[in-house]
Residue frames as a rotation matrix with the C-alpha (Angstrom) as fourth column:
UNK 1
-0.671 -0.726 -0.149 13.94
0.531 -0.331 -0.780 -9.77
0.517 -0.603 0.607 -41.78
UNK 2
-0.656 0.437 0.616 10.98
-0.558 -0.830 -0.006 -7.35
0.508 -0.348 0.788 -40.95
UNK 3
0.637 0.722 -0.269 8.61
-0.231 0.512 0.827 -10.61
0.735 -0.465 0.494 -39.33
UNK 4
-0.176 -0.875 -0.451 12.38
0.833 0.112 -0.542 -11.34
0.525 -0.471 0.709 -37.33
UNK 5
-0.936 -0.194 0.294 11.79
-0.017 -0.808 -0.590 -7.99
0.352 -0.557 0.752 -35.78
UNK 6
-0.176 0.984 0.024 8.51
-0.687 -0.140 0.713 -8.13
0.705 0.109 0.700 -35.14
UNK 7
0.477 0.348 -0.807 8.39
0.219 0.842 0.493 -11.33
0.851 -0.412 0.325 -33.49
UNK 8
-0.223 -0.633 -0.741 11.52
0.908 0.143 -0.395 -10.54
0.356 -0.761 0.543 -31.14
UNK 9
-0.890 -0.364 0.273 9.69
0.091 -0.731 -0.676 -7.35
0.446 -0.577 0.684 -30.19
UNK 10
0.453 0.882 0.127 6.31
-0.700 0.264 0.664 -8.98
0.552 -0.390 0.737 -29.25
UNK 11
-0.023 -0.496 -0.868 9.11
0.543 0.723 -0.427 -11.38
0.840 -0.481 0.253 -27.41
UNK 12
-0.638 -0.713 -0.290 10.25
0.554 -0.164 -0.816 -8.86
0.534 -0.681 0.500 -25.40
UNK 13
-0.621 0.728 0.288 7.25
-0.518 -0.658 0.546 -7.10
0.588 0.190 0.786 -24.86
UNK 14
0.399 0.405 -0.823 5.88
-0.329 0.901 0.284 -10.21
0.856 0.157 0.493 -23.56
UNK 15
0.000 -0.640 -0.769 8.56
0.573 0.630 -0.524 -11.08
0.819 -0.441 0.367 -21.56
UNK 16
-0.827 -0.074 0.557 9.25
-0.253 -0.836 -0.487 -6.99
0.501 -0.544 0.673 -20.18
UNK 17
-0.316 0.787 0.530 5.17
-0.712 -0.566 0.417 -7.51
0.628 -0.245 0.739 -19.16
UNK 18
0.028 0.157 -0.987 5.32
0.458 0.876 0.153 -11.09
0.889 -0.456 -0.047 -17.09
UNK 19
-0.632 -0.299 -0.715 6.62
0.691 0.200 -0.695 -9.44
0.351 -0.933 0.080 -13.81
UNK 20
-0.715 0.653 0.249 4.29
-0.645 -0.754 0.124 -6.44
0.268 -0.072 0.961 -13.75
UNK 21
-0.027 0.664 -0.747 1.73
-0.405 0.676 0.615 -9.01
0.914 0.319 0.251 -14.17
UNK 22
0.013 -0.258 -0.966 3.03
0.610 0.768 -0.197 -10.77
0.793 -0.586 0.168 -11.11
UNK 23
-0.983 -0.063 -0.172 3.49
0.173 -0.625 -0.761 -7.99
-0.059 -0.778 0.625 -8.63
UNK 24
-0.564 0.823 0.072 -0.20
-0.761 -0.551 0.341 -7.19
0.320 0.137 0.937 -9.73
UNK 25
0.123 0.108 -0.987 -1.34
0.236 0.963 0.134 -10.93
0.964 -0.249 0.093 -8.79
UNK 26
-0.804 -0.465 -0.371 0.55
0.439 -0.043 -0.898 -10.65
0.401 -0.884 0.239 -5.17
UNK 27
-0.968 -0.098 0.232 -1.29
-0.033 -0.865 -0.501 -7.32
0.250 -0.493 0.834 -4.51
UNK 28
-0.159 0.980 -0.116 -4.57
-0.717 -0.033 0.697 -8.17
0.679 0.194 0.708 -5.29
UNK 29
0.022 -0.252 -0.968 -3.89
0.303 0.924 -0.233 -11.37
0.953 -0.288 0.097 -3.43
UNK 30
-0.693 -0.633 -0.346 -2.57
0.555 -0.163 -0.816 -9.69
0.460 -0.757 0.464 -0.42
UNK 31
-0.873 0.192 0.448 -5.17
-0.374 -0.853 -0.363 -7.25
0.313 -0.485 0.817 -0.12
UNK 32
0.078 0.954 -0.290 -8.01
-0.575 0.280 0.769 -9.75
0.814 0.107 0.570 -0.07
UNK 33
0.202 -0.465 -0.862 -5.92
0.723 0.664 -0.188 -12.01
0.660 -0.585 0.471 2.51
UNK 34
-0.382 -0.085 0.920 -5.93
-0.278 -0.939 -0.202 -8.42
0.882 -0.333 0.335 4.62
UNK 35
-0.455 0.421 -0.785 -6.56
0.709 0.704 -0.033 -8.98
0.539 -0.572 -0.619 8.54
UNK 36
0.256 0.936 0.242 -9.06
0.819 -0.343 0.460 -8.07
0.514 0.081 -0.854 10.20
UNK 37
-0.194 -0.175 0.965 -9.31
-0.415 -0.877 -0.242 -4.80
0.889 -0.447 0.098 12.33
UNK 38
0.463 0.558 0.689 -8.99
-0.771 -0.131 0.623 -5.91
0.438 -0.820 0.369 15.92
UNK 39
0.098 -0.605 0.791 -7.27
-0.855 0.356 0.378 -8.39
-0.510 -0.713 -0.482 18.79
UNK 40
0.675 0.236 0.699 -8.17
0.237 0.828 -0.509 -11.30
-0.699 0.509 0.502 16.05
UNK 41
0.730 -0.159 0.665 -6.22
0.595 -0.331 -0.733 -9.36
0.336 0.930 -0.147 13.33
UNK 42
-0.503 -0.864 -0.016 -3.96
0.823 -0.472 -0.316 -6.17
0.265 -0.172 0.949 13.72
UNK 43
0.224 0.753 -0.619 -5.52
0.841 -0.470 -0.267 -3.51
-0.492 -0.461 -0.738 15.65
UNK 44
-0.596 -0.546 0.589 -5.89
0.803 -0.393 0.448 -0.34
-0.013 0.740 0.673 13.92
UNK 45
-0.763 0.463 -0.451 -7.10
-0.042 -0.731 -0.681 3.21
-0.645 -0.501 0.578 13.90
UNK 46
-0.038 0.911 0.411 -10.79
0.986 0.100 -0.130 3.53
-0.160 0.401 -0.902 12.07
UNK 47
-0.658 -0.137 0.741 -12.02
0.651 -0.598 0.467 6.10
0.378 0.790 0.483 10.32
UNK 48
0.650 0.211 0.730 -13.02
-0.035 -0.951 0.306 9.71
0.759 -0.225 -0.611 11.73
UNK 49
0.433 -0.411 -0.803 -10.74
0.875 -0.023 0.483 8.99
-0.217 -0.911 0.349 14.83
UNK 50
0.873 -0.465 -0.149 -8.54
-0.466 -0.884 0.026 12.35
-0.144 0.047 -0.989 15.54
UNK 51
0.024 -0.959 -0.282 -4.62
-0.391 0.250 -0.886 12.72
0.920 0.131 -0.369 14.84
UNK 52
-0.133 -0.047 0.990 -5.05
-0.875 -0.463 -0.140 13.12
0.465 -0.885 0.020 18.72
UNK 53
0.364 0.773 0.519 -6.98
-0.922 0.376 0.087 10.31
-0.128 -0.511 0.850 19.48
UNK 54
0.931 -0.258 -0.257 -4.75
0.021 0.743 -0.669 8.00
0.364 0.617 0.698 17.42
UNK 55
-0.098 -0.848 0.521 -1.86
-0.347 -0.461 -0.816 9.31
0.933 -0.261 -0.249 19.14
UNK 56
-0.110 0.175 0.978 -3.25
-0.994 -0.028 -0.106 8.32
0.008 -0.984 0.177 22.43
UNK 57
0.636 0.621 0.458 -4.25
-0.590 0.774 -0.230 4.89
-0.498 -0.124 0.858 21.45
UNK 58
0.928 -0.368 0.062 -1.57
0.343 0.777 -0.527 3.61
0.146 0.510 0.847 19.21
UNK 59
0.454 -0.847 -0.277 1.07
0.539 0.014 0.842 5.49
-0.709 -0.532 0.463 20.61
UNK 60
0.220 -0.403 -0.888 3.92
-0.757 -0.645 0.105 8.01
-0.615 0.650 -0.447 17.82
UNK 61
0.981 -0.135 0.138 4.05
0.192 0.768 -0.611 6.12
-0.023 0.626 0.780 14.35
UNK 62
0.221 -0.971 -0.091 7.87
0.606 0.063 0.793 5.66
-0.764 -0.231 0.602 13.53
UNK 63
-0.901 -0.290 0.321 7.30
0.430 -0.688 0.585 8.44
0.052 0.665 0.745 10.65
UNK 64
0.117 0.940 -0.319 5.11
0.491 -0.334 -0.804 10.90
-0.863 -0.063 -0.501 10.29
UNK 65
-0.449 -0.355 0.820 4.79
0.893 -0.139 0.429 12.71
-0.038 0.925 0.379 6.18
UNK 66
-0.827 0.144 -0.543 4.21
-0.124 -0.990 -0.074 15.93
-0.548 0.006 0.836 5.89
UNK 67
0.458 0.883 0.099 0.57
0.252 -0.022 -0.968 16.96
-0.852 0.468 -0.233 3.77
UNK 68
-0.948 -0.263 0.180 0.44
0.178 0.031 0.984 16.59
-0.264 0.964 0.017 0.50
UNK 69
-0.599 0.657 0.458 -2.53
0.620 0.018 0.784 18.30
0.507 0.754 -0.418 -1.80
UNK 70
-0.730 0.661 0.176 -6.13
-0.677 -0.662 -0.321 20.10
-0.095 -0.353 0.931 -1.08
UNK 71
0.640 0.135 0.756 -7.37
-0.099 -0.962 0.255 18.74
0.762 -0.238 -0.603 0.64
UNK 72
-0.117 -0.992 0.043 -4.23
-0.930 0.095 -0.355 18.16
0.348 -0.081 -0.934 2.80
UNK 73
0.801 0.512 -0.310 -3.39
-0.404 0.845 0.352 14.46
0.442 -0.157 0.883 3.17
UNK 74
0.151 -0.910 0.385 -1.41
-0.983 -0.099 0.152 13.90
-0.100 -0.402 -0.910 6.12
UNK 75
0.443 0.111 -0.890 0.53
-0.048 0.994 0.100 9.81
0.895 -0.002 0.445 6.25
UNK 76
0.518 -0.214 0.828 1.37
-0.844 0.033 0.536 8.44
-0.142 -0.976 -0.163 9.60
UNK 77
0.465 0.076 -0.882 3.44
-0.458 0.874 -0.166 4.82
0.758 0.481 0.442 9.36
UNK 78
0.276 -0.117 0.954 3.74
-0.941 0.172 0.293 2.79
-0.198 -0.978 -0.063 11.78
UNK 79
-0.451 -0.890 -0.071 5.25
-0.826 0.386 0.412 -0.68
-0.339 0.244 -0.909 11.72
UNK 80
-0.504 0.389 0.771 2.42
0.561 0.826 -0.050 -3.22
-0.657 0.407 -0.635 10.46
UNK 81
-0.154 0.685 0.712 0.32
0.988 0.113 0.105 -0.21
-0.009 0.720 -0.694 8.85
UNK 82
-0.929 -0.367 0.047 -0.01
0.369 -0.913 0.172 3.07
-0.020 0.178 0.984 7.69
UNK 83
0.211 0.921 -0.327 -2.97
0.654 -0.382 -0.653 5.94
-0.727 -0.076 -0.683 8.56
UNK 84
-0.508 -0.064 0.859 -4.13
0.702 -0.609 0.370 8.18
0.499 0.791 0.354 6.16
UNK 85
-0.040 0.638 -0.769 -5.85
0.635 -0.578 -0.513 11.39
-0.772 -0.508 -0.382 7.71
UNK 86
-0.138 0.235 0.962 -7.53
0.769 -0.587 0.254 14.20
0.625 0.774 -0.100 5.45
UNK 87
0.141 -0.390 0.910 -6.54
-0.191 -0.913 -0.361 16.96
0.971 -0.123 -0.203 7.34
UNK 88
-0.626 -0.678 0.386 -6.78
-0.684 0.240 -0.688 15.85
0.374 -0.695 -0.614 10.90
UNK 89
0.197 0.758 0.622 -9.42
-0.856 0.442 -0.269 12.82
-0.479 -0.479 0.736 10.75
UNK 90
-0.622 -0.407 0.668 -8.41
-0.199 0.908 0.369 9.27
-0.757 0.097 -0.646 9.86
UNK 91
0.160 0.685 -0.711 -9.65
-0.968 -0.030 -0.248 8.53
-0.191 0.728 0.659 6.14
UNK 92
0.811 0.119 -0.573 -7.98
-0.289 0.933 -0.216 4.84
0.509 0.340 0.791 6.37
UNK 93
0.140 -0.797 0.587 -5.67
-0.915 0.122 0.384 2.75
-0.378 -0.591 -0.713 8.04
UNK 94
0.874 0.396 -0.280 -3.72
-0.471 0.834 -0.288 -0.02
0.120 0.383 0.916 5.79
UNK 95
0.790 -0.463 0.402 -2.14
0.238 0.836 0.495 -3.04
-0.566 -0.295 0.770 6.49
UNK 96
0.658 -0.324 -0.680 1.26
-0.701 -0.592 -0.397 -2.98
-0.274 0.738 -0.617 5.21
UNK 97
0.924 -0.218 0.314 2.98
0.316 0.897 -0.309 -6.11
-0.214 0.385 0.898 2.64
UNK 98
-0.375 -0.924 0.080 6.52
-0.091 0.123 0.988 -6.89
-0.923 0.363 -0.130 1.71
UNK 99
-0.051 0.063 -0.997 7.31
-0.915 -0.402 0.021 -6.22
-0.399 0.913 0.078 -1.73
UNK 100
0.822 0.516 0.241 6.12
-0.427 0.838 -0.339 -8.58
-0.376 0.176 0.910 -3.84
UNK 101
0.180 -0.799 0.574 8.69
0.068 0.592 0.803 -10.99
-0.981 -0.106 0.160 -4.93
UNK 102
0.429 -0.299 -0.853 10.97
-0.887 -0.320 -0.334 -9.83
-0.173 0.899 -0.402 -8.65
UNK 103
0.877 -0.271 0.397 11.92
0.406 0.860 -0.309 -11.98
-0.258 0.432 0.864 -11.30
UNK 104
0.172 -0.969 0.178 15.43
0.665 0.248 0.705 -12.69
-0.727 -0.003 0.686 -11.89
């Protein structure tokens, strides 16, 4: 009885760790398959640009998040990709994927 438990909880264990697995696959996938910055790709803001300057060039994202931490990290998200700014200078701007696809 005690190898009966064992086995059916290295089953499930197994089983519980397939889709994780998969969503990690996608992402890694997705970010390498990432287009470029620019009329070839998806234009985006670049790092040091201002809040300002991004504002002027890509227009109001459809959310803006409030700062979070020290030192404050503000998100912007717009509808293919989200800026990051560290207080008010662009620290990244990434592409943004549909969730990866869940097993049943």
């Amino acid at each position: 009885m005690g190898r009966l438990r064992i086995l059916v909880a290295l089953a499930v264990t197994l089983v519980l760790g397939v889709p994780a697995a998969g969503a990690d696959t996608f992402l890694l996938k997705a970010i390498r398959q990432a287009p470029p910055n620019g009329p070839a790709g998806i234009p985006r803001p670049t790092r040091g640009m201002t809040m300002a300057s991004v504002l002027k060039h890509y227009g109001t994202p459809a959310k803006k998040l409030a700062a979070v931490g020290k030192p404050p990290i503000t998100r912007w998200a717009y509808k293919k990709y989200t800026v990051y700014f560290e207080d008010r200078y662009v620290i990244d701007s990434v592409v943004r994927y549909p969730n990866p696809p869940r097993s049943p």
